[in-house]
N, C-alpha and C positions, 0 to 999 in steps of 0.2 A: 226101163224108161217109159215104155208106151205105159205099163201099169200106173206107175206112179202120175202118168198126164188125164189119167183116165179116172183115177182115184180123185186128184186135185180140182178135174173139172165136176167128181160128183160131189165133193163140198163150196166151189165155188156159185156153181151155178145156181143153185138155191141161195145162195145170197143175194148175189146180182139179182134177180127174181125178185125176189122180195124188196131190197132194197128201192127196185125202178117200182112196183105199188106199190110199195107205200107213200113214196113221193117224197115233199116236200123236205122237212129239215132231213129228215131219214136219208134221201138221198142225197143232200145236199153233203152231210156228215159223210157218206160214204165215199163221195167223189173229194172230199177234202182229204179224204187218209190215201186214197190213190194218188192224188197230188203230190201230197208229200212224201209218200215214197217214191215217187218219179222226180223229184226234184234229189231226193236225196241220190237214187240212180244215178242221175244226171252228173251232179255233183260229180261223184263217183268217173264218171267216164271221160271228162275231162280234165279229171285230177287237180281240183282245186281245192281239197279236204273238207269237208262237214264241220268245222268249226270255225271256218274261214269265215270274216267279214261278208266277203261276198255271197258264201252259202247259205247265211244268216238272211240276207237282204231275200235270196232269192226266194227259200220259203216263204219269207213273210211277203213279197211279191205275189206271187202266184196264189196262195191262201184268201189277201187282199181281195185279188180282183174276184174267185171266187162267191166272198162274201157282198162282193160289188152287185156280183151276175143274182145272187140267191137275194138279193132288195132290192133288185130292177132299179137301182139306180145309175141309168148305164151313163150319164151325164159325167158320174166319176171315176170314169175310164180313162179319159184322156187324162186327166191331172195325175192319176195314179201312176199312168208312163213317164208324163215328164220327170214326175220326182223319183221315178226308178234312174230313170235316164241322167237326174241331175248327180243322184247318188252313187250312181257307177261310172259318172265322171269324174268326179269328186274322189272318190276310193284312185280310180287309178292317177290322178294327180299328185296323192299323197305317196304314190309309191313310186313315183318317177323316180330314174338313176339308171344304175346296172341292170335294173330288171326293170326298163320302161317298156321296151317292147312284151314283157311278158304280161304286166299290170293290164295293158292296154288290151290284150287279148282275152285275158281272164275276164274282164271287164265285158267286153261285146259278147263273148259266149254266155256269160251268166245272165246278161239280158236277152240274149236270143235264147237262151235254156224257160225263162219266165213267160218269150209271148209262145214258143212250140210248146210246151207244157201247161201252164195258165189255161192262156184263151182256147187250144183243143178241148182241150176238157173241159174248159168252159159252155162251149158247146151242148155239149152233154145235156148241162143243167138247164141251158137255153131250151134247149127240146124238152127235156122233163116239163118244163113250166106252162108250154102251151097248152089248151083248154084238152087236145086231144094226144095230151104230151103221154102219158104211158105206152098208148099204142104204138106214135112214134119209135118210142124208145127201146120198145119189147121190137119193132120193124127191123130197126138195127141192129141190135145186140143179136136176134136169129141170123140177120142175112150172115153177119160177119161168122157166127160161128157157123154156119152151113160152109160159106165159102172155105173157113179155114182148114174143116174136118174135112170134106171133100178135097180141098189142095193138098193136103199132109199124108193121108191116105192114098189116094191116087199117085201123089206126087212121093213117096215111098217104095212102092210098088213098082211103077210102071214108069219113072223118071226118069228117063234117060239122058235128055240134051234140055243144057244147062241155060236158065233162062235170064239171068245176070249174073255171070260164074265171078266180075272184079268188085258186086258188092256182096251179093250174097251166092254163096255157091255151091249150097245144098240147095236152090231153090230151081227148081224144074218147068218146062212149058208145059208138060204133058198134065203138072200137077195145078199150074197156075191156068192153063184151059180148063179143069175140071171143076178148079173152083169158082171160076166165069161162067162155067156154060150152067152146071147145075146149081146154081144161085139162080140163074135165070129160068132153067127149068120148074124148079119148085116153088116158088113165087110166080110165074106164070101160073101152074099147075093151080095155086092157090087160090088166086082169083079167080077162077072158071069153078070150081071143086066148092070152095068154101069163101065164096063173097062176101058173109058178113064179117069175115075179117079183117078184110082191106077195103077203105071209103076209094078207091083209084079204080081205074078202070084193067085189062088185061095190058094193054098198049103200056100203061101208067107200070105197070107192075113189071115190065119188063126193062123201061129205062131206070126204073128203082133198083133194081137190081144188079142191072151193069153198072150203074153209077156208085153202091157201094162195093161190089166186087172189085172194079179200076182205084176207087181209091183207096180199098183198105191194101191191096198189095203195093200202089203206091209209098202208103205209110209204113209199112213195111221194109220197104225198099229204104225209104229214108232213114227211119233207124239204125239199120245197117250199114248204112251210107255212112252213119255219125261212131259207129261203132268202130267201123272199119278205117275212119279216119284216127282214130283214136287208138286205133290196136287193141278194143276188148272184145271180147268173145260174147258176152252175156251181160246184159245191164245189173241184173242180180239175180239172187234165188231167192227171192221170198214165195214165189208159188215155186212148189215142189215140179220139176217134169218139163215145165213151162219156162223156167227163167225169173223176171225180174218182172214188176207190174208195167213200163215202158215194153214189151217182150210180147207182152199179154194182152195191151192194151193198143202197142201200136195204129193196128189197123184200124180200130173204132175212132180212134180219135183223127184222123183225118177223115174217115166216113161221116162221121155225126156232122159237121157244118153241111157236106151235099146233103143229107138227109132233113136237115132241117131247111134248108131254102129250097127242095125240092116241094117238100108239104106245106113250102110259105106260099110256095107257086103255083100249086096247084088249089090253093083257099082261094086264092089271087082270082082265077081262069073261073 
């Protein structure tokens, strides 16, 4: 297993890499096939089948607003909700009866699967786009896998007391301090060591860092949360070792909004 996550991370990460330079449609494309395998995940996990009406909607949901976020025209955000909102009203009206309470569920999940899926990852692109958006985005994509390779390792090794055993419960303190404290370490380190990397100051570098460390295990936790609600194990396997691109990706997509309104805040100051 550890080979296969080791192997999977050295052909992913050179995409990621590249895909965050080259920028524009490049990543815009790239963040769209993520999407949609996370929608399809999603799908999946609360078992409303991939040919369904509403799996239908959802893709083209979350794609949508995408292509919303990648023309900056954020003006057709809100219309785009309502008419999700009017359509997954609409769907579960047509399926009132015997299976009204299940319509009406199927119906709010698939909207709540579009804005946690969607607009996280939307995100993303929101930061791609700013003037100083690669660096952003390269900020992120390190801390999160610093944090992760440090929690998984440490948190393998030397785990012993279990740090949410009723949602995820291979997940360790031992392993989620390590991925806290040495996010922070090394990003501290960074800015004293190699300044021109980071436009922040040390101070700056160290809330950067606990800030995406808290909430990539937060999103973490959340996934889990939804999985566990649901009784699956694994969102998917499409990365080998790793699981399912929700699996993979959890934790950046709740980091990336702090990430971005941290560096909006500090343009700001």
């Amino acid at each position: 297993m550890l080979l296969l996550r080791i192997l999977s991370a050295l052909v992913g990460i050179p995409i990621v890499i590249a895909a965050i330079h080259y920028g524009g449609p490049w990543f815009a494309l790239f963040l769209l096939l993520l999407v949609n395998f996370a929608i399809y995940e999603y799908n999946q996990i609360i078992k409303i089948g991939n040919i369904s009406f509403l799996a239908v909607v959802a893709h083209l949901g979350a794609s949508f607003y995408l292509i919303i976020i990648y023309m900056e025209q954020y003006l057709l955000v809100t219309p785009l909700l309502l008419v999700l909102i009017f359509v997954m009203f609409v769907s579960a009206l047509f399926n009132m009866g015997a299976e009204e309470k299940a319509s009406l569920t199927e119906s709010a999940l698939s909207l709540w699967g579009i804005v946690y899926i969607g607009i996280l990852f939307g995100y993303l692109l929101i930061l791609r786009l700013q003037p100083e958006g690669a660096m952003y985005t390269f900020t992120l994509f390190a801390g999160i896998w610093i944090h992760d390779t440090l929690a998984y390792f440490i948190g393998s090794k030397w785990g012993e007391r279990k740090f949410a055993p009723q949602i995820s419960p291979k997940k360790s303190l031992e392993g989620s301090l390590a991925g806290l404290c040495g996010t922070i370490i090394i990003f501290f380190s960074v800015s004293i060591l190699l300044p021109g990397l980071f436009t922040i100051s040390p101070l700056g570098s160290i809330i950067l860092a606990l800030g995406i460390a808290v909430f990539a295990q937060l999103g973490d936790l959340m996934e889990s949360a939804l999985k566990r609600q649901m009784e699956v194990k694994d969102s998917g396997s499409v990365i080998p070792g790793h699981g399912g691109v929700l699996d993979r990706f959890d934790s950046i997509m709740l980091a990336a909004p702090f990430v971005y309104y941290f560096f909006l805040l500090i343009e700001m100051l």
